[in-house]
C-alpha positions as CSV (number, residue, x, y, z in Angstrom):
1,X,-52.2,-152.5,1.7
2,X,-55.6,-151.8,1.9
3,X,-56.3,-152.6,-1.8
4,X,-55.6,-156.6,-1.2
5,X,-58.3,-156.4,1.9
6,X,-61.1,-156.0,-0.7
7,X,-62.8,-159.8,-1.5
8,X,-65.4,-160.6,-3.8
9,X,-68.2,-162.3,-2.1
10,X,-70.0,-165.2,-3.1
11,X,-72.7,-163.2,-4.5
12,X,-70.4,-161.0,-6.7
13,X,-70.4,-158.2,-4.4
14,X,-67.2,-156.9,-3.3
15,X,-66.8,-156.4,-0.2
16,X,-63.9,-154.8,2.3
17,X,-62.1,-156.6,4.4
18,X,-61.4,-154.3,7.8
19,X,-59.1,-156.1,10.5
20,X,-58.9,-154.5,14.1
21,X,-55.6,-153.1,13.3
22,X,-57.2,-150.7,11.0
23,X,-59.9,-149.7,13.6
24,X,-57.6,-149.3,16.6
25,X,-54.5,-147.2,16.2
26,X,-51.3,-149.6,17.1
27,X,-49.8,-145.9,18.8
28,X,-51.4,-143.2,20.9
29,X,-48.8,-141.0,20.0
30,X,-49.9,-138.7,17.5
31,X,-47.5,-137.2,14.2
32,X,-48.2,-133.6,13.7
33,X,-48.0,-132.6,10.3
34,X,-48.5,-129.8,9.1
35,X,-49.2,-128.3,5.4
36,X,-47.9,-125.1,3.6
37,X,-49.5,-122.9,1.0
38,X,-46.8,-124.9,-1.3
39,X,-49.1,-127.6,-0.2
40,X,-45.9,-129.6,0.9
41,X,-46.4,-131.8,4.2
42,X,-44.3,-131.2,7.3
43,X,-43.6,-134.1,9.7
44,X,-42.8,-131.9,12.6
45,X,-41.7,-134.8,14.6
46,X,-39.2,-135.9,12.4
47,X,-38.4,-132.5,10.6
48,X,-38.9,-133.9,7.5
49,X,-41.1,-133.8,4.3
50,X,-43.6,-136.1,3.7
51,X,-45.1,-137.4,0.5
52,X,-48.6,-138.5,-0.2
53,X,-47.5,-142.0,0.2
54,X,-45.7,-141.8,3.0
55,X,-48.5,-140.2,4.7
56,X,-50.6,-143.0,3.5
57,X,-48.3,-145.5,5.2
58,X,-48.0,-144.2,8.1
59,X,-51.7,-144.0,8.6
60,X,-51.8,-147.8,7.3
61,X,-49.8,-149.0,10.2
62,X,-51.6,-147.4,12.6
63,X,-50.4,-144.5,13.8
64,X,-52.8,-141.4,14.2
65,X,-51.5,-138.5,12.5
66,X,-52.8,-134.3,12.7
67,X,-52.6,-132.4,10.0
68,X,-53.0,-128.7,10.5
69,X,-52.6,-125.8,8.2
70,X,-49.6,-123.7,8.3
71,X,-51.2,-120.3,8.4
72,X,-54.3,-120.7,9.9
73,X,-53.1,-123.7,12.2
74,X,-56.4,-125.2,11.3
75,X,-57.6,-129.1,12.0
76,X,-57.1,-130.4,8.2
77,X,-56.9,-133.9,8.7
78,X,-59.6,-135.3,7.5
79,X,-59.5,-132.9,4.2
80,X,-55.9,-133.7,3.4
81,X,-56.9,-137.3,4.3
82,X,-59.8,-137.9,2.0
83,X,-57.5,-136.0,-0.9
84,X,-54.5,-138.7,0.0
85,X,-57.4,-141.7,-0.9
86,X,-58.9,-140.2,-4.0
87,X,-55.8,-139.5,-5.4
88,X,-53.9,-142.6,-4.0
89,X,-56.1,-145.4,-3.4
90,X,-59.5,-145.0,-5.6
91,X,-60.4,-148.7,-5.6
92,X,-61.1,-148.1,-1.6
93,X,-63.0,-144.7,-2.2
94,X,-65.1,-146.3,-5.0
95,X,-65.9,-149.5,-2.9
96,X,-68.0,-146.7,-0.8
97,X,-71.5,-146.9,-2.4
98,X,-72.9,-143.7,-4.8
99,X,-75.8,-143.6,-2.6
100,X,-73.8,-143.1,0.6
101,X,-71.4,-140.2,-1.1
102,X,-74.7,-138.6,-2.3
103,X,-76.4,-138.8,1.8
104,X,-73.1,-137.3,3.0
105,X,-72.9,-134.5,0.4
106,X,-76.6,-133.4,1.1
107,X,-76.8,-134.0,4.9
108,X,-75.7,-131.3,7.7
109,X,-72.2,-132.0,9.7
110,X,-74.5,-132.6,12.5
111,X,-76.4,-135.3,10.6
112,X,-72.8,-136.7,9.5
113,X,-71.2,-136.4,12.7
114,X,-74.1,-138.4,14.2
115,X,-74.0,-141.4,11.5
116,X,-70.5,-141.4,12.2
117,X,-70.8,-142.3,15.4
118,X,-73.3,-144.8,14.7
119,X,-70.5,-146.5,12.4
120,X,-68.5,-146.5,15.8
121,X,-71.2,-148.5,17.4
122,X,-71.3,-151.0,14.7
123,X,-67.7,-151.3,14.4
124,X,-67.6,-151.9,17.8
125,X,-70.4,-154.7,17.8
126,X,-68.7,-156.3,14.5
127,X,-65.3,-156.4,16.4
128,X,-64.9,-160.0,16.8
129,X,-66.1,-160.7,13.4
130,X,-63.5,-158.3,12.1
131,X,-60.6,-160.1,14.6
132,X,-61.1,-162.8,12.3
133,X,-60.3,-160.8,9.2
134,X,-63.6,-162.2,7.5
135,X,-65.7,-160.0,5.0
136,X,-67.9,-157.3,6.2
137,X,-71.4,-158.5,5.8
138,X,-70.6,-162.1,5.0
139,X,-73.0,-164.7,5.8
140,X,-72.0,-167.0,8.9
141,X,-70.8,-169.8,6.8
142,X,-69.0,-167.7,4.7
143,X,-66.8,-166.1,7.6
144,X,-66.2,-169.7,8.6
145,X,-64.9,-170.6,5.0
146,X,-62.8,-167.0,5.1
147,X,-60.7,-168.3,8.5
């Protein structure tokens, strides 16, 4: 669980955890899901209903899910997504700093799109810092305490 990856730093700071896993999805198959106006959640894969939680879990072990809406057969993903964490998980979504909520909510989606691929780059240069499951943004000794 996500929750038990968060670690309070030396300085007080907490900070998140992030282990490859969670970066790189264990399957490249992707579970379609879809959503109704009842806003229930269709596994079509399965042909079963899914709960918020169990959406949640499957995301967690690392499978890539699409969500689309029923009608309009619309990418939801990442709305239905971010809905699932503030209603499921909000010690991960307040661990996000108020300053970077309030950049995303006044930039442009190009502006966002293009920071969020500059979190791709950095995830990819922090890689073997986050192979060994040590805090984001910890110090070098630190890290070595963490393993």
């Amino acid at each position: 669980m996500i929750s038990n990856n968060l670690a309070r730093g030396e300085s007080g700071i907490t900070r998140l955890r992030i282990s490859t896993a969670m970066i790189q999805s264990a399957s490249t198959d992707v579970i379609r899901i879809r959503k109704y106006p009842n806003r229930r959640l269709y596994d079509t894969s399965r042909s079963t209903h899914l709960t918020h939680d169990e959406v949640l879990a499957i995301v967690r072990r690392g499978n890539r899910v699409q969500i689309s809406d029923s009608r309009t057969e619309a990418d939801i993903t990442n709305e239905v997504l971010l809905q699932i964490l503030v209603a499921r998980d909000p010690s991960l979504v307040s661990a996000i700093p108020t300053t970077a909520l309030l950049a995303i909510a006044r930039a442009t989606p190009e502006a966002v799109a293009s920071a969020a691929d500059s979190f791709g780059e950095i995830c990819d240069a922090l890689r073997p810092a986050l192979a060994s499951n040590a805090p984001v943004g910890a110090a070098p000794a630190m890290a070595a305490r963490a393993r």
